[in-house]
TORKOL-4160 file (C-alpha; in steps of 0.2 Angstrom, whole numbers, padded with zeros to 4 digits, m for minus):
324
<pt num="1" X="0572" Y="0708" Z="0683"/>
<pt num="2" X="0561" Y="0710" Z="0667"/>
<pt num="3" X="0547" Y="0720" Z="0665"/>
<pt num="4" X="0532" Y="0718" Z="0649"/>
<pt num="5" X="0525" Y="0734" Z="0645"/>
<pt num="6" X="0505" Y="0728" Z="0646"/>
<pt num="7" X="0502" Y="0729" Z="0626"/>
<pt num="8" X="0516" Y="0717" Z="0624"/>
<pt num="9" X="0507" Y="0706" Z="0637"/>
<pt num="10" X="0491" Y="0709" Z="0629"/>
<pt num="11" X="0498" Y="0707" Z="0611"/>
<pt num="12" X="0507" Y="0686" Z="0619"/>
<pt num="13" X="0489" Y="0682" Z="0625"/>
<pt num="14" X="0481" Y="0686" Z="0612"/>
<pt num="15" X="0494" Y="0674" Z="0599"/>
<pt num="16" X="0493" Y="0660" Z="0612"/>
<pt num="17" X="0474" Y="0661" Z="0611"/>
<pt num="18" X="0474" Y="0662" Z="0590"/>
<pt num="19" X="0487" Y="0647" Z="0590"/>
<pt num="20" X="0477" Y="0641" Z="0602"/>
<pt num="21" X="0460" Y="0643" Z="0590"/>
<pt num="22" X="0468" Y="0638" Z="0575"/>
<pt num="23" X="0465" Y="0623" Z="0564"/>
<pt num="24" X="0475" Y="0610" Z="0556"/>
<pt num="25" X="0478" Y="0611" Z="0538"/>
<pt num="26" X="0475" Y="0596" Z="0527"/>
<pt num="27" X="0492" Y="0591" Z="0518"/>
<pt num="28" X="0497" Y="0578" Z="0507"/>
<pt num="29" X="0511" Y="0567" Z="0514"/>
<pt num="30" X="0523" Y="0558" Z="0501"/>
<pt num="31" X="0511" Y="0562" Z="0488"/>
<pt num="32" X="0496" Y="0552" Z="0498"/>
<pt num="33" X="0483" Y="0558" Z="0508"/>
<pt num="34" X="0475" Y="0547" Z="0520"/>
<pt num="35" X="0459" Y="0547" Z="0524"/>
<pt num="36" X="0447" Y="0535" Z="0537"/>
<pt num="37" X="0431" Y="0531" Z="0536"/>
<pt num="38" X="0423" Y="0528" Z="0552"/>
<pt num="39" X="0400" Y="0523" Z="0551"/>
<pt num="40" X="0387" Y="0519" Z="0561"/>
<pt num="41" X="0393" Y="0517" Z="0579"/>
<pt num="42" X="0374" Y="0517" Z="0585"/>
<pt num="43" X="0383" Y="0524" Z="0602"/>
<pt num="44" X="0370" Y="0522" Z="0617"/>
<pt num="45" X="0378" Y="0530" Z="0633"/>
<pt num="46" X="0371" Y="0516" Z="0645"/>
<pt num="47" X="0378" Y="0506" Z="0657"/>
<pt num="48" X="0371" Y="0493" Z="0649"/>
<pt num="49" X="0378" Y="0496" Z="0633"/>
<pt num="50" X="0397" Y="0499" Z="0641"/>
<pt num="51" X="0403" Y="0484" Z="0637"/>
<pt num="52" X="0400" Y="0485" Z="0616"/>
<pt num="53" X="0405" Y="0506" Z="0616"/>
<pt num="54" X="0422" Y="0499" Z="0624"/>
<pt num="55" X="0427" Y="0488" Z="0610"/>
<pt num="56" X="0419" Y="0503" Z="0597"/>
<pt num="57" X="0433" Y="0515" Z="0607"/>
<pt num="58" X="0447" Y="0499" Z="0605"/>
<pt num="59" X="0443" Y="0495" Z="0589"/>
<pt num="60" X="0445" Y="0516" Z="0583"/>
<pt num="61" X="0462" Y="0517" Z="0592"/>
<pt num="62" X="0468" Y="0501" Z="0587"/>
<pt num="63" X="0465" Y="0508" Z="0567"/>
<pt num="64" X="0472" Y="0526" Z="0572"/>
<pt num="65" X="0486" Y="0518" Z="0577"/>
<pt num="66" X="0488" Y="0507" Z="0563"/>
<pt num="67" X="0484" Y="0518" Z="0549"/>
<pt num="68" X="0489" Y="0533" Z="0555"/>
<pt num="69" X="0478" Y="0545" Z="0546"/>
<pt num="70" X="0477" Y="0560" Z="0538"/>
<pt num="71" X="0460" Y="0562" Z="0542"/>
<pt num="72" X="0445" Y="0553" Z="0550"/>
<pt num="73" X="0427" Y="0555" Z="0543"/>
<pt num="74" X="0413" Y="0549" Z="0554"/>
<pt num="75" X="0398" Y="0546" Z="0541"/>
<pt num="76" X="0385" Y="0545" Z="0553"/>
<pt num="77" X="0371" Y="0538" Z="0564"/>
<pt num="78" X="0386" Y="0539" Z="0579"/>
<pt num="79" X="0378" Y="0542" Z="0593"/>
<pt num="80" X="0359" Y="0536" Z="0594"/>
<pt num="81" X="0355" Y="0538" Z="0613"/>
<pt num="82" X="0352" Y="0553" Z="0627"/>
<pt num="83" X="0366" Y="0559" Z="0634"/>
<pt num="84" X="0373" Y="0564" Z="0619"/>
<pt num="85" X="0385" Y="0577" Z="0624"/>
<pt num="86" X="0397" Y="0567" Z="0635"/>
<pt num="87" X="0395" Y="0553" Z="0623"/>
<pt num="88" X="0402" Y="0564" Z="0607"/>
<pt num="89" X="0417" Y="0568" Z="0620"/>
<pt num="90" X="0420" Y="0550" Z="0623"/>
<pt num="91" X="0419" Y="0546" Z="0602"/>
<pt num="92" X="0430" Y="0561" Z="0598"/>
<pt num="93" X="0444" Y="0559" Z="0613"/>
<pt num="94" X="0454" Y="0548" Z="0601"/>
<pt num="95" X="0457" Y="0559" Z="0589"/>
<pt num="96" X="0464" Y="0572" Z="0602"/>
<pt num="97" X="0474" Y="0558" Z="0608"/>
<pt num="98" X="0481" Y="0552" Z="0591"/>
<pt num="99" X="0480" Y="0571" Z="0585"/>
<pt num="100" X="0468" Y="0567" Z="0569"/>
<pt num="101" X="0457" Y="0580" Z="0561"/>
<pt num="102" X="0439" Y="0572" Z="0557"/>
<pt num="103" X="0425" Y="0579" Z="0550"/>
<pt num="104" X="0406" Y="0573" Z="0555"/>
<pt num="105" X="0392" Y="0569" Z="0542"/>
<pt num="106" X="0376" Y="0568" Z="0554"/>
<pt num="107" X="0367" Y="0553" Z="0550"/>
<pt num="108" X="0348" Y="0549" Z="0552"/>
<pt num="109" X="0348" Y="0542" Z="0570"/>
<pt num="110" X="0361" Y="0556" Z="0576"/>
<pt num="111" X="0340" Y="0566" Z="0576"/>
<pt num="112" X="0336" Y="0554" Z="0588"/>
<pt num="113" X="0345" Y="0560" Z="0603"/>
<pt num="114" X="0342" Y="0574" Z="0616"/>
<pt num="115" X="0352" Y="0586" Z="0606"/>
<pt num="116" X="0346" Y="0595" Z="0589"/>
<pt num="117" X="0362" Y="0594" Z="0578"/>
<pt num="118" X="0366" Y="0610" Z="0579"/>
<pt num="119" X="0369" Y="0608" Z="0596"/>
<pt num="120" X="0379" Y="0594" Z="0594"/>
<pt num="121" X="0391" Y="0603" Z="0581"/>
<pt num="122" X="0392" Y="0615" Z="0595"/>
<pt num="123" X="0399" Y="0603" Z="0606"/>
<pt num="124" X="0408" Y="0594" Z="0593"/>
<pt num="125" X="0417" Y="0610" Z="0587"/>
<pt num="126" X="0424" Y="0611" Z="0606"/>
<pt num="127" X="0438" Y="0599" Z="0599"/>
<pt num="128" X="0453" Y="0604" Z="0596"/>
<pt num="129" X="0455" Y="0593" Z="0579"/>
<pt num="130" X="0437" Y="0595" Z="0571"/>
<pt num="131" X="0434" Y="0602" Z="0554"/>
<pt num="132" X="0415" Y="0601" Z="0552"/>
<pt num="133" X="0408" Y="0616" Z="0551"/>
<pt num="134" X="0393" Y="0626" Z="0542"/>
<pt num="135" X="0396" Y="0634" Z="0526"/>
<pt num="136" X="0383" Y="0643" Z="0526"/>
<pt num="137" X="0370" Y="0642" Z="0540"/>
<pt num="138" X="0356" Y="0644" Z="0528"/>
<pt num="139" X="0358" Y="0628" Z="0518"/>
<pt num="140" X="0347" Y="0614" Z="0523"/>
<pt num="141" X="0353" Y="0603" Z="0536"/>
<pt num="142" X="0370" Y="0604" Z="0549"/>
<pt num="143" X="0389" Y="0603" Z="0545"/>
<pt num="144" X="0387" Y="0604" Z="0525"/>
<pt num="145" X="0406" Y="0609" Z="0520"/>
<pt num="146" X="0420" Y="0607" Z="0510"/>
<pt num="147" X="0440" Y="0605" Z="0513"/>
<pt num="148" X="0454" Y="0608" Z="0501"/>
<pt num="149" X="0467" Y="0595" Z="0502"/>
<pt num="150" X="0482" Y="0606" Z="0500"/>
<pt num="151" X="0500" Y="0600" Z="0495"/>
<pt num="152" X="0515" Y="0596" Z="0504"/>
<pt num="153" X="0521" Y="0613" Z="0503"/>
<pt num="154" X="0500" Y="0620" Z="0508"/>
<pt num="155" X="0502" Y="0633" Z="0491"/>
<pt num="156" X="0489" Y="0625" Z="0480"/>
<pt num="157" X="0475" Y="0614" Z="0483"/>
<pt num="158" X="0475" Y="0597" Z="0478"/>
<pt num="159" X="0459" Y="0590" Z="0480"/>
<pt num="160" X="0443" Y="0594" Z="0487"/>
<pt num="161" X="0433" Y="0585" Z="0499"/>
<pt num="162" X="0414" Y="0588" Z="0503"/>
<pt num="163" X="0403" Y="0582" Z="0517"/>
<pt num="164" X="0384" Y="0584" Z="0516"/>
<pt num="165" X="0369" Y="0582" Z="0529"/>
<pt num="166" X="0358" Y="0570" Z="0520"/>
<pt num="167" X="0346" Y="0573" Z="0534"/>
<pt num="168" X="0333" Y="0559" Z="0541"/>
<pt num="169" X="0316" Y="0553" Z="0537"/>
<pt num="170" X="0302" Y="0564" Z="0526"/>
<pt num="171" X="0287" Y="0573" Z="0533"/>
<pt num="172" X="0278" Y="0565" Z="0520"/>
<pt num="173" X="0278" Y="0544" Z="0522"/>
<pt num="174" X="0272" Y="0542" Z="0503"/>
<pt num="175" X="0288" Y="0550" Z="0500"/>
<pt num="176" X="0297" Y="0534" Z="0508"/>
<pt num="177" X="0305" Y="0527" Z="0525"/>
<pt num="178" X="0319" Y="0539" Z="0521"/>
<pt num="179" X="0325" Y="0560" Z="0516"/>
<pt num="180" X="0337" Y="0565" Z="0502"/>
<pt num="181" X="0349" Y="0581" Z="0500"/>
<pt num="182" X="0340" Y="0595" Z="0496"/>
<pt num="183" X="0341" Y="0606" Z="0481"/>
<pt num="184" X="0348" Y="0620" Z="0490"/>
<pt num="185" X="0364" Y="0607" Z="0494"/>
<pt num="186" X="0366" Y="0602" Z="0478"/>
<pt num="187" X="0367" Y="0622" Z="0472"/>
<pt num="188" X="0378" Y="0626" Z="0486"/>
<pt num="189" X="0390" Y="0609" Z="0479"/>
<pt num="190" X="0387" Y="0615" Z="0461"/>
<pt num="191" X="0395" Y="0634" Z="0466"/>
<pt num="192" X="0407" Y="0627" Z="0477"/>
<pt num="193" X="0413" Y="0616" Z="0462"/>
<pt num="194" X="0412" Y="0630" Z="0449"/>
<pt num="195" X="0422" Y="0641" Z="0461"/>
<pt num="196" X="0437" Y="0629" Z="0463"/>
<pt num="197" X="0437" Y="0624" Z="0445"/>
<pt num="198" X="0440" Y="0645" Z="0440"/>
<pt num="199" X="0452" Y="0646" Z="0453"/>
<pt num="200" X="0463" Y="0634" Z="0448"/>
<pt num="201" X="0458" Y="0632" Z="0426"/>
<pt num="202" X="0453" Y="0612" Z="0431"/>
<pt num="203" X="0440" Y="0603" Z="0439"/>
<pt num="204" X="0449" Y="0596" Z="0454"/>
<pt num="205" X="0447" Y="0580" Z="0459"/>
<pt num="206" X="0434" Y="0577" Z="0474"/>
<pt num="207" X="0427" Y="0566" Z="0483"/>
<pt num="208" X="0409" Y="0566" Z="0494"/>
<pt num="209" X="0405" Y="0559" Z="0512"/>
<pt num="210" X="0387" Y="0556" Z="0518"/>
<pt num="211" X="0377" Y="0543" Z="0528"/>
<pt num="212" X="0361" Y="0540" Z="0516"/>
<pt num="213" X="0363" Y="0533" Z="0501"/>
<pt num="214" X="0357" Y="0539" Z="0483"/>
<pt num="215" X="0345" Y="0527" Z="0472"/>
<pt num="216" X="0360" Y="0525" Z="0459"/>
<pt num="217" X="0368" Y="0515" Z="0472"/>
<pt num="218" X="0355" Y="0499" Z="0470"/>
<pt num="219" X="0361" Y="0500" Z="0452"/>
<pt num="220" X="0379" Y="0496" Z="0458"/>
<pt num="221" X="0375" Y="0483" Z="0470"/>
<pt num="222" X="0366" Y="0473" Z="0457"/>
<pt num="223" X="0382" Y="0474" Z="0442"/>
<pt num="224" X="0394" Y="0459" Z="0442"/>
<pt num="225" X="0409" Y="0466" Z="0443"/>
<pt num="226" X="0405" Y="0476" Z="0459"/>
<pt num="227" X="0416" Y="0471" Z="0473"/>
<pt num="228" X="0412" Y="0468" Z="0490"/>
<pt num="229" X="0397" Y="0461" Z="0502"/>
<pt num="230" X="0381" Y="0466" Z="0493"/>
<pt num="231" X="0369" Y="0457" Z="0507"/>
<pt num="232" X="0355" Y="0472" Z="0509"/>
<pt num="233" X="0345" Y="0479" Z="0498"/>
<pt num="234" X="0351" Y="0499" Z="0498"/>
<pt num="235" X="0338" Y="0509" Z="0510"/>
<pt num="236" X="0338" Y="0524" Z="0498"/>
<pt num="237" X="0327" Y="0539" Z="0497"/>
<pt num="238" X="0312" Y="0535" Z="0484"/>
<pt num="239" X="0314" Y="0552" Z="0477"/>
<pt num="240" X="0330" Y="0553" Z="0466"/>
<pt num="241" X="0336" Y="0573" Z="0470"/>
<pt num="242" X="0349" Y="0572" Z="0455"/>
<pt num="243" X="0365" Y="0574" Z="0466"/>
<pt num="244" X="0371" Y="0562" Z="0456"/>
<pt num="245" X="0368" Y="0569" Z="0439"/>
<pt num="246" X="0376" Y="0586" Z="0449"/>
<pt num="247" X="0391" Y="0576" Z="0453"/>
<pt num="248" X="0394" Y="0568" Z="0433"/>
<pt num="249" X="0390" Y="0588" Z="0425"/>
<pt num="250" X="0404" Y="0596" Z="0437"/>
<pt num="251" X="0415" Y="0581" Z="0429"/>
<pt num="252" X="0424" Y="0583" Z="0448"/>
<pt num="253" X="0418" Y="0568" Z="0459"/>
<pt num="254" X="0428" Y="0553" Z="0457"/>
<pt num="255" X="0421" Y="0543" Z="0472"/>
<pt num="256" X="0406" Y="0543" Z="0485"/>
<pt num="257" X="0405" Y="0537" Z="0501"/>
<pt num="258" X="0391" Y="0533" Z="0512"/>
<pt num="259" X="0384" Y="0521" Z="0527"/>
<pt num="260" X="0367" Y="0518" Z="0534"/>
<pt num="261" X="0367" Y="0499" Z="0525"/>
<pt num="262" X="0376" Y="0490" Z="0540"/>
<pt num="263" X="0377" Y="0473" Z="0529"/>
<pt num="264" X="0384" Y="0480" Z="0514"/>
<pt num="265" X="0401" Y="0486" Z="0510"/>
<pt num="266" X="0405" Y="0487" Z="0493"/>
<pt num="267" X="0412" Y="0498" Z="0480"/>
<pt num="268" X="0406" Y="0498" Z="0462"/>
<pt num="269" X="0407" Y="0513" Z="0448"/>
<pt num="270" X="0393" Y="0520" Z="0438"/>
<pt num="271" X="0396" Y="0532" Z="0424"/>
<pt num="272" X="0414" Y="0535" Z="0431"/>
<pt num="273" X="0410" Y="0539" Z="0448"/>
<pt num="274" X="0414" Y="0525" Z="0461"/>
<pt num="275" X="0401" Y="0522" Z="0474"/>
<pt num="276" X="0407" Y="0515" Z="0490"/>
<pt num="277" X="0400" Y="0509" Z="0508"/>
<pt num="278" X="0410" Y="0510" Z="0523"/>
<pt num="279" X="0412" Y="0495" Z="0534"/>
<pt num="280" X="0401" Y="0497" Z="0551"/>
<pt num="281" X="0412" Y="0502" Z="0563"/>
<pt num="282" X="0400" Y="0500" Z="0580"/>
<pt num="283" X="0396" Y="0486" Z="0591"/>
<pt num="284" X="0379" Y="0488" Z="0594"/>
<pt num="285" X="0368" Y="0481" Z="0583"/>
<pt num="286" X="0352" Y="0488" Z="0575"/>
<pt num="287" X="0349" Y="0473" Z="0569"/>
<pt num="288" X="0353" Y="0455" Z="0561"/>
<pt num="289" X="0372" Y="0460" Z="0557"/>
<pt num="290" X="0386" Y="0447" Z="0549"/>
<pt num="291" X="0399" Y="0459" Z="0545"/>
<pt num="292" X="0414" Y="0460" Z="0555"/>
<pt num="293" X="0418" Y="0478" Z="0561"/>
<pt num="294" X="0430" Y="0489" Z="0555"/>
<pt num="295" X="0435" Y="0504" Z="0544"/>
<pt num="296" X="0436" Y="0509" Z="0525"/>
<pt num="297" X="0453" Y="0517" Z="0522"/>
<pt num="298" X="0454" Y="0529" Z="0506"/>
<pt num="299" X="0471" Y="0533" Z="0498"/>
<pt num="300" X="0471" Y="0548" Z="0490"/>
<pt num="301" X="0485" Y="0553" Z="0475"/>
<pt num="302" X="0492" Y="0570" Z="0476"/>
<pt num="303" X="0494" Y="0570" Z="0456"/>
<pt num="304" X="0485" Y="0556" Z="0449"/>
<pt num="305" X="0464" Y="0559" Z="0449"/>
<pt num="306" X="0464" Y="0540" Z="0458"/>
<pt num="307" X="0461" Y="0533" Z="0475"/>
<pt num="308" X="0464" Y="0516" Z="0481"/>
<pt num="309" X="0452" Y="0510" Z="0495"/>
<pt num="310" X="0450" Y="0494" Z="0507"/>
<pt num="311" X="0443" Y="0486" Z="0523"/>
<pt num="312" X="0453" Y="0487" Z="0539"/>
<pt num="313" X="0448" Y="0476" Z="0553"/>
<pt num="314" X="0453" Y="0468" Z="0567"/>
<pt num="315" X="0458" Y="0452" Z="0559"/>
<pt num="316" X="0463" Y="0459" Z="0540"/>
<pt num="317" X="0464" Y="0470" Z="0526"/>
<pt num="318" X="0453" Y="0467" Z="0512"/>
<pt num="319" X="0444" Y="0471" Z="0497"/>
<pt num="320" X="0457" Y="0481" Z="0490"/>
<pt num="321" X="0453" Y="0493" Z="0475"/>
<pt num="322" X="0462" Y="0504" Z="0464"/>
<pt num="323" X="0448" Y="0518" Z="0457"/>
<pt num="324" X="0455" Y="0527" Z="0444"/>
């Protein structure tokens, strides 16, 4: 019989426990990168409510298993209700089930729970396949990062993927109905951005995720050639922070994606950046909805600076779009 000397036995724990710990590494697969985005699920852990977060859950397994994704991105105003903690379980279960990565952009009515963010990253980081995490704990709002998209064979980065916390409503009400991504966001992003450019002698393509969108979105919804349901006026910060600008100086963002806006799913481009909406992917309704729910799906190229980008539902696929 065999015997393990106890530092050999201590040295097996503690690999199980780093394999254990570690993270998965986003890859591009046949030179495409597959990223779903899931928005406002308005998830109220009821009874009453059981019926509609059931076919939330069948409709986000049926598109995992149809799409099978590189990665899922849930931009917001997911759960909205108490009991918050076993409810983030029930909406992340599927993407230890389908073995997804996803990353979460908090949304407005994710503040109006009974857990502060921070806590609900906490719970959230408990899963096995989450990526959000705090870049830096000092930065305004919860789970601002960013994630290199990293070639087949993981040596160089490919492209870069940022998620932002655009936060909830403004102390001040003559400010408007809703907040914006701070100044300290936007130099954190602009660093970020100068780093990777250095590293690699290139801006490299990028893409951002968040829930509320910009002012320069309104001026997309209103162009002629924008593509897609424009039904709602876009329920924008009244300040303009100058993300935007940010994103055209660092001459890295190629597309932007965003929710909040449950009757509006389109995709338009404004000084070369694409402005996109996902399509509401919850049953329960805020309010007077006519879209069908679903899923935006984002095809990124491992060497072209383009995405392609449609609607998934249960029914169809539609408003395909190649940005380049």
């Amino acid at each position: 019989m065999k015997t393990y000397k106890p530092y050999l036995v201590f040295f097996l724990l503690c690999f199980c426990a780093i394999s254990a710990n570690s993270k998965p590494t986003l890859k591009f697969r046949n030179h495409e990168f597959k990223i779903i985005q899931f928005t406002d699920l308005h998830w109220v852990e009821s009874k009453e409510y059981q019926a509609r977060n059931d076919s939330t859950l069948m409709l986000i397994k049926y598109i995992l298993e149809t799409e099978k994704p590189d990665l899922v991105v849930f931009t917001g105003d997911v759960v909205v209700s108490r009991g918050a903690a076993a409810a983030w379980k029930k909406v992340t279960q599927p993407m230890i089930d389908f073995k997804v990565p996803f990353v979460v952009a908090f949304g407005n009515h994710d503040t109006e729970t009974d857990l502060s963010k921070q806590k609900m990253l906490q719970i959230i980081e408990q899963n096995p396949y989450n990526l959000t995490f705090n870049a830096d704990d000092k930065l305004s709002g919860v789970g601002n990062c960013s994630l290199p998209v990293k070639a087949a064979d993981e040596k160089t980065d490919k492209w870069i993927l940022y998620f932002f916390d655009s936060h909830a409503y403004p102390k001040d009400t003559l400010l408007g109905s809703y907040d914006w991504i701070k100044n300290d966001q936007i130099q954190w992003y602009r660093q970020q951005s100068a780093r990777y450019t250095a590293e690699h002698g290139r801006a490299l393509p990028s893409v951002a995720f968040f829930h509320i969108p910009f002012p320069e979105f309104e001026i997309v919804r209103n162009q002629k050639n924008t593509l897609g349901s424009t039904f709602e006026p876009v329920c924008s910060p009244n300040l303009n922070s100058g993300l935007f600008t940010s994103f055209i100086e660092m001459k890295d963002i190629l597309g932007v994606f965003v929710g909040h806006d449950h009757n509006n799913d389109f995709v338009g481009q404004l000084d070369r950046i694409w402005l996109v909406y996902g399509r509401k992917t919850g049953y329960n309704a805020a309010y007077k909805e006519i879209l069908d729910r679903g899923a935006r799906v984002i095809e990124l190229h491992e060497n072209d600076r383009k995405f392609d980008t449609y609607i998934r539902t249960l029914k169809q696929v539609s408003l395909q779009k190649s940005c380049e």
